[in-house]
SEPA-375342 format. One record per residue (C-alpha): residue in one letter; x, y, z; residue number from 1. Coordinates in steps of 0.5 Angstrom, whole numbers, plus 500, padded with zeros to 3 digits. Layout:
<recs>
 code   u   v   w pos
    a   X   Y   Z NUM
...
</recs>
This chain:
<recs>
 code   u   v   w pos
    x 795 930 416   1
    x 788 932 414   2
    x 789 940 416   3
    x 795 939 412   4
    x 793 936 406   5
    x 787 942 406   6
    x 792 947 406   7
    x 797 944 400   8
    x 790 942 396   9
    x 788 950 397  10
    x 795 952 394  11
    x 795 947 388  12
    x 787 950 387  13
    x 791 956 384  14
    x 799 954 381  15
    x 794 950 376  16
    x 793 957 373  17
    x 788 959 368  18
    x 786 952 365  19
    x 783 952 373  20
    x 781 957 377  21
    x 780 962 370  22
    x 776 959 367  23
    x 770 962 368  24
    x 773 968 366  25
    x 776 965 360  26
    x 770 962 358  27
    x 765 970 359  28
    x 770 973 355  29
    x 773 969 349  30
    x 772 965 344  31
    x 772 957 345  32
    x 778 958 339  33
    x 781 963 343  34
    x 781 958 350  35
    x 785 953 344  36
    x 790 958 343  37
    x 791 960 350  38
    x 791 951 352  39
    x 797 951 346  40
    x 800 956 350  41
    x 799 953 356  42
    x 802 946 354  43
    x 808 949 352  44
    x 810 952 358  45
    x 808 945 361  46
    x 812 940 358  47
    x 819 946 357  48
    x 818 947 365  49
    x 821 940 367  50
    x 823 938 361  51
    x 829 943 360  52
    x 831 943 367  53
    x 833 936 366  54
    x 828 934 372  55
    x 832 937 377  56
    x 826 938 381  57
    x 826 932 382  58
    x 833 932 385  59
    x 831 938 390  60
    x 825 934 393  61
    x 830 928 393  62
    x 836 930 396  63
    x 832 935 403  64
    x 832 928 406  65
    x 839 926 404  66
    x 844 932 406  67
    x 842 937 412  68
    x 845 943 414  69
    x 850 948 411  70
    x 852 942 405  71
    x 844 942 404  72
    x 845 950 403  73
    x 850 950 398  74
    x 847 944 394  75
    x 841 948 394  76
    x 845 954 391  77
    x 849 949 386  78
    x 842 948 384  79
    x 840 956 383  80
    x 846 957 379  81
    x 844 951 374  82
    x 836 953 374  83
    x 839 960 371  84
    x 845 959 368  85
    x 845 953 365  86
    x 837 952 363  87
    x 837 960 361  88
    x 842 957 354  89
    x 838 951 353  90
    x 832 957 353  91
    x 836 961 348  92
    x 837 956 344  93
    x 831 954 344  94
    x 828 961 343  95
    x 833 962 336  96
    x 830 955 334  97
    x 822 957 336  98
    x 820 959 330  99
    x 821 952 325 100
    x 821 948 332 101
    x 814 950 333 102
    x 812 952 326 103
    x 813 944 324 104
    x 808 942 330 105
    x 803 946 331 106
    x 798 948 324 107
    x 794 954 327 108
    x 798 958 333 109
    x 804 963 331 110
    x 810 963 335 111
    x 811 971 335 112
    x 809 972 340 113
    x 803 967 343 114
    x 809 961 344 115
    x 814 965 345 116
    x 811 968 351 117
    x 810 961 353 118
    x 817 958 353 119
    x 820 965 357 120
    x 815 963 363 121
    x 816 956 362 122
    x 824 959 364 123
    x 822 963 370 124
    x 817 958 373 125
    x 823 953 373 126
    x 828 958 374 127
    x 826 961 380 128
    x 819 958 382 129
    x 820 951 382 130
    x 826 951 388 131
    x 822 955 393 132
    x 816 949 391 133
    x 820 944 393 134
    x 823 946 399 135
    x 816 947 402 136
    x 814 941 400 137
    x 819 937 403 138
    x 819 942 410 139
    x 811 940 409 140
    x 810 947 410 141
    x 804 948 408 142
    x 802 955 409 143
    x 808 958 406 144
    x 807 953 400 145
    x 799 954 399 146
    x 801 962 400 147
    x 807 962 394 148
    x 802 959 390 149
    x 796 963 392 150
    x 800 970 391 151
    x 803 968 384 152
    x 795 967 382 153
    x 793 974 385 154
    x 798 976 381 155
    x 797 974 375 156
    x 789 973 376 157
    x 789 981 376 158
    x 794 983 370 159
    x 789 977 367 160
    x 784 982 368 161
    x 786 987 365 162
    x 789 985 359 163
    x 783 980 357 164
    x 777 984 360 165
    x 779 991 360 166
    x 784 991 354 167
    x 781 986 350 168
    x 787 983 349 169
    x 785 975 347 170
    x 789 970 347 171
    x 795 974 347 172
    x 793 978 352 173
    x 792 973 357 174
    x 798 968 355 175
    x 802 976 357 176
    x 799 976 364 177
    x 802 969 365 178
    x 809 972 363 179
    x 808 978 367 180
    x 806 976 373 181
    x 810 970 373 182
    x 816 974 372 183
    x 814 979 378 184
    x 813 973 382 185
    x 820 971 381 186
    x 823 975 383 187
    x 821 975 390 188
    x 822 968 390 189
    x 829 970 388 190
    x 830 974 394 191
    x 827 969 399 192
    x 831 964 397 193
    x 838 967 398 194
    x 836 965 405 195
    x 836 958 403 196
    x 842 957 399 197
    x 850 959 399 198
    x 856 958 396 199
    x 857 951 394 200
    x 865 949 393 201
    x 868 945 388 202
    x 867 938 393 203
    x 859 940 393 204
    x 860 938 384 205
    x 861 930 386 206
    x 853 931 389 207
    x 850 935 383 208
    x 852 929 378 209
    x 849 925 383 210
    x 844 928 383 211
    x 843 929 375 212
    x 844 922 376 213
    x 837 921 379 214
    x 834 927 376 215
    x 836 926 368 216
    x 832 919 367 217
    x 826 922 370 218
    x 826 927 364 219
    x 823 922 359 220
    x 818 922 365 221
    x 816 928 366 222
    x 816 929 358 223
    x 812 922 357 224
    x 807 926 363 225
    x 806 932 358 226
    x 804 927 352 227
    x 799 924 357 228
    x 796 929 359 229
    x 797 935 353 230
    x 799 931 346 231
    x 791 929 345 232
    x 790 938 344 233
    x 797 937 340 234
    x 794 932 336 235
    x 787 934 336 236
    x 790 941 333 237
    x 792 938 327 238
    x 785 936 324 239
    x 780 939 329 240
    x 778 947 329 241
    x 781 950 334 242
    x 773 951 337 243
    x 774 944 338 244
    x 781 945 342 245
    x 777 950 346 246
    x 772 946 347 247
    x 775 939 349 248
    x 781 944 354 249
    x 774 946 358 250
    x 772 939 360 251
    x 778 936 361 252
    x 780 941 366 253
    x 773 941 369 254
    x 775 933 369 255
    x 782 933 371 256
    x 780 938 378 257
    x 780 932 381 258
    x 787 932 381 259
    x 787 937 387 260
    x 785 931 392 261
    x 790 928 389 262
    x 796 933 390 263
    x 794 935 396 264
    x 793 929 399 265
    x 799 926 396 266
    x 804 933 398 267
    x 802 932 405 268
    x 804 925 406 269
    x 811 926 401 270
    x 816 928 408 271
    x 812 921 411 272
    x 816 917 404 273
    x 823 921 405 274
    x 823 918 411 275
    x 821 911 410 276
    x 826 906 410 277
    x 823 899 406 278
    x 825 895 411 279
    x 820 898 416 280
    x 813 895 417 281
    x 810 899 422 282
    x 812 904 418 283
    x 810 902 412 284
    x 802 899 414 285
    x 801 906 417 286
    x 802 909 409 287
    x 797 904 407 288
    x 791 906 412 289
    x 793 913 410 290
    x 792 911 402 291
    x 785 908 405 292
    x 782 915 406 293
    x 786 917 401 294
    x 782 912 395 295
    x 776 913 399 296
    x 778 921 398 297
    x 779 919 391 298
    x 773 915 389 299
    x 768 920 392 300
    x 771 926 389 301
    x 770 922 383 302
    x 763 921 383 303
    x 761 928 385 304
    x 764 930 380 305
    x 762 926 375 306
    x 754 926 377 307
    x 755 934 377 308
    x 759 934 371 309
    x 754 938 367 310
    x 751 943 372 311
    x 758 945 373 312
    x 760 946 366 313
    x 754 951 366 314
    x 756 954 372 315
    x 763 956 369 316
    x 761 957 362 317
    x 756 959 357 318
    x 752 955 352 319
    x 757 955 347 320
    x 761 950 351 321
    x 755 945 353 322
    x 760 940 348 323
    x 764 939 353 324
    x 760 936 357 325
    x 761 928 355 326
    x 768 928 356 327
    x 768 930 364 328
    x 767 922 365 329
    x 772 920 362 330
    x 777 925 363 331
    x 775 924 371 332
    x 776 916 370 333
    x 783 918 367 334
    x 784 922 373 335
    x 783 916 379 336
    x 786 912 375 337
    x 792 917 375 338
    x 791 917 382 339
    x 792 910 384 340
    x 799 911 380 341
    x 800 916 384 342
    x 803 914 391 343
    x 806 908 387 344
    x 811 913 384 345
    x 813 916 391 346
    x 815 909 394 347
    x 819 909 387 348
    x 822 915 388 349
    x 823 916 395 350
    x 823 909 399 351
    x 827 905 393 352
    x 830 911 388 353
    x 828 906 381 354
    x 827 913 377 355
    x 829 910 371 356
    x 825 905 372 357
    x 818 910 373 358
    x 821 914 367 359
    x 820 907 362 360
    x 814 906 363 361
    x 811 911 362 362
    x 814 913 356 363
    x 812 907 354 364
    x 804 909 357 365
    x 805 916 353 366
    x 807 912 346 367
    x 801 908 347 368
    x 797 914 348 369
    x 800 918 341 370
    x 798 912 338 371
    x 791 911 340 372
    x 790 919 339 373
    x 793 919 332 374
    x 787 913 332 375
    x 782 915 335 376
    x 782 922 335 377
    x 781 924 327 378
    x 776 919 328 379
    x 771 921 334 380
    x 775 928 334 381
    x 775 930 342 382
    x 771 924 344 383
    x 777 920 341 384
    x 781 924 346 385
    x 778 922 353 386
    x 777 915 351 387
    x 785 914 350 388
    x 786 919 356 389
    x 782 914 361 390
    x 786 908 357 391
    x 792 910 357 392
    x 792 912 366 393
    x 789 905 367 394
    x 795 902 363 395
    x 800 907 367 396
    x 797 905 374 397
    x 797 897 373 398
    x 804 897 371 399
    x 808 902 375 400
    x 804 898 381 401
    x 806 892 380 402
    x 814 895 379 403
    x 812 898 385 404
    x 810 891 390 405
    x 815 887 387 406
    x 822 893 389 407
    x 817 895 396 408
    x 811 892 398 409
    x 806 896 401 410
    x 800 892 405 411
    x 794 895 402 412
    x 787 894 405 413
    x 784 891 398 414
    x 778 890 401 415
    x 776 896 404 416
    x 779 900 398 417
    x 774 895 394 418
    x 769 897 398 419
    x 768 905 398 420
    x 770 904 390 421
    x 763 899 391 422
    x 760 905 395 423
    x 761 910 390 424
    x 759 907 384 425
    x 752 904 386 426
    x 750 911 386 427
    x 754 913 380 428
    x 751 907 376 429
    x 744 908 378 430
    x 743 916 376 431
    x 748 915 369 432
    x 743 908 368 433
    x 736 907 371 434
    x 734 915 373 435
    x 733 920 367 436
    x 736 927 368 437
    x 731 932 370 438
    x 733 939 369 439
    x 734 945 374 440
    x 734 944 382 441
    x 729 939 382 442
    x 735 934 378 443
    x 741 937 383 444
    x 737 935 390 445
    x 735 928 387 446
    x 743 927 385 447
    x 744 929 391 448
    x 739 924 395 449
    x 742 918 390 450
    x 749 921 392 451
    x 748 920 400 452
    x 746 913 399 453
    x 753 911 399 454
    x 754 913 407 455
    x 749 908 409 456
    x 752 902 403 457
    x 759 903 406 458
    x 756 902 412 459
    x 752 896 411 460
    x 759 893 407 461
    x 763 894 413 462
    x 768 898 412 463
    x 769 901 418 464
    x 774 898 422 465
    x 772 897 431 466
    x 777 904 432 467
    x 774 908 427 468
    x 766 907 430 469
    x 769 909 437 470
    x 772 915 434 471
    x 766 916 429 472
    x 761 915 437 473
    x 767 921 440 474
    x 765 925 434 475
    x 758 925 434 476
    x 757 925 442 477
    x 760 932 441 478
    x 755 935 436 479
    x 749 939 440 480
    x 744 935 437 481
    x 746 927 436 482
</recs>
């Protein structure tokens, strides 16, 4: 299970994309307004990808578990078929619309051929990508996930390099690698799946619009994620220099990383939700010890990264970005609260299948979030921005768990995940109150002392249960010098 979580983490380092792993680059060799650029281009594609696919990915994780054989074949190949065919119209008419569409939101970023760019590789991403990620995900093959994902980025890591380090291409130049190296992966992709799918008949139509029925209301949920995740840059646009886009784009994504713990975690337990049927118990509390590890995962995450906020912002970018540093905590505090939503949407999609039901909520989390933004950020610019992202995820994970208790309880052990949260904050609090910052290594090895002082607090709280110190003694009798 942990080997496994490894491996989906490894892969979803990379299908991140430029905002994560390129960084650095991007910050060497652009300019904060051209990292804006590049983050406007970047949500365009984010928020077209599920959404003009009508959440039929949704679908094709969903439905791994409902149909088995030669009939999954051929539902697999109807869905081919809509993902090129059918999504390919609505991206066309999109296209032909682009210009006055996107001139209306955006103030300072062109359509021709910046967000063009963005919304032919939000199509080939969706078209030929998103079916591939979805079937190795429900298989839980790992390898083969984190491998499509690890040669995409090589890929477009590679024209990156070329277009904006060699060429001096900007902005433009990196956006034309994402296309490019999107498109050269694609077909790939395409071959591959020829050996998944077949051709469906005209009785496989009576399971595609039940699968539209579940995926078409997760739509609003996709979109509402993107306004979550993404409209505070939309708006921060508007009535900001684009530096400050750049900037704010920098520390959220160092702060958002977090969510690599989550997605690795959260992809290796989805065969263990497809299989789960709500009226077993032993089922279910075997789901709820894992989710222990899971928020002790979580919560450590948390606190390394946002102790080390800062000297990780100078490690992956210059001087100029040192504005970012205030909103890592935040944003990291967005992030854990998004992961507590997390598992509560898979027992609702999987177990229960109440899409709709996630859909409404977070549409009503993301019209919160647009307000507050609309608020908070001509006022306090990008700080405004972070504060709301932390607000509006605590709002999302509070309702979406209790729907999820009431459809499908799941046993929590609140104790114990009380007591890592404890564990984890006592040392964040005493370096971000009662410690004054010291510069250099001397100030990385006194985090790191306070930081390891965790371990003897959660001992001392009790958290480990009599199986987990027998298999902590077995541990340690292996190692030379214990």
């Amino acid at each position: 299970m942990l080997r496994r979580a490894l491996v989906f983490a490894a892969g979803d380092v990379v299908v991140r994309g430029p905002e994560l792993v390129l960084l650095p680059l991007y910050a060497a060799f652009l300019s904060p307004s051209d990292f804006g650029r590049i983050s406007i281009a970047t949500t365009v594609t984010v928020i077209l990808r599920p959404t003009l696919s009508l959440g039929l990915q949704a679908a094709a994780l969903k439905f791994y578990f409902d149909v088995e054989g030669e009939d999954r074949r051929r539902f697999y190949g109807l869905l081919l078929a809509a993902y090129v065919a059918g999504t390919g119209l609505l991206y066309l008419l999109l296209d032909a619309a682009g210009p006055w569409l996107f001139g209306a939101v955006f103030a300072s970023v062109e359509y021709e051929p910046l967000i063009r760019m963005a919304v032919w590789t939000a199509y080939l991403g969706a078209a030929f990508l998103e079916l591939p990620r979805q079937i190795l995900k429900a298989s839980g093959k790992a390898g083969a996930y984190s491998a499509l994902n690890v040669g995409l980025y090589l890929v477009i890591t590679a024209l990156t390099v070329i277009e904006v380090v060699v060429q001096h291409g900007g902005a433009i130049g990196a956006v034309r690698a994402s296309l490019t190296g999107t498109a050269a992966v694609s077909l790939g992709c395409f071959v591959w799946l020829l050996r998944y799918v077949s051709l469906p008949k005209r009785a496989d139509l009576a399971l595609m619009a039940k699968a539209l029925a579940f995926s078409v209301p997760m739509v609003p949920h996709f979109l509402s994620q993107w306004v979550l995740s993404s409209a505070d840059r939309v708006i921060l646009e508007n009535v900001a220099p684009m530096s400050e886009v750049g900037l704010y784009t920098a520390g959220y994504t160092i702060g958002w990383s977090l969510s690599l713990l989550r997605v690795g975690m959260a992809h290796a337990m989805i065969p263990m939700y497809g299989n789960l049927d709500r009226r077993d118990t032993a089922g279910r509390e075997r789901i709820a010890k894992l989710l222990t590890y899971y928020f002790g995962g979580i919560f450590a995450g948390a606190m390394v990264l946002t102790v080390f906020s800062a000297e990780i912002l100078a490690l992956v970018t210059p001087e100029t970005y040192g504005g970012s540093a205030d909103i890592i905590p935040w944003v990291v505090l967005g992030a854990v609260f998004f992961s507590v939503y997390n598992p509560s949407v898979q027992v609702l999609n999987f177990v229960v299948g109440r899409t709709r039901i996630i859909g409404l909520a977070t549409v009503l989390s993301a019209t919160t979030n647009i307000g507050l933004n609309l608020i908070f950020i001509p006022r306090y610019g990008m700080m405004g921005a972070a504060l709301t992202t932390a607000a509006t995820y605590f709002m999302l994970a509070c309702g979406v768990f209790a729907i999820a208790q009431r459809a499908c309880a799941l046993p929590y052990e609140y104790v114990r995940i009380a007591k890592v949260a404890v564990a984890c904050l006592i040392p964040t609090l005493i370096l971000a109150i009662a410690v004054d910052p010291v510069a250099g290594p001397t100030g990385i090895v006194l985090k790191a002392g306070i930081i390891c002082l965790s371990l003897p607090i959660l001992i001392g709280l009790g958290f480990l249960d009599q199986g987990e110190k027998a298999a902590v003694v077995r541990r340690l009798k292996r190692v030379p010098w214990a």
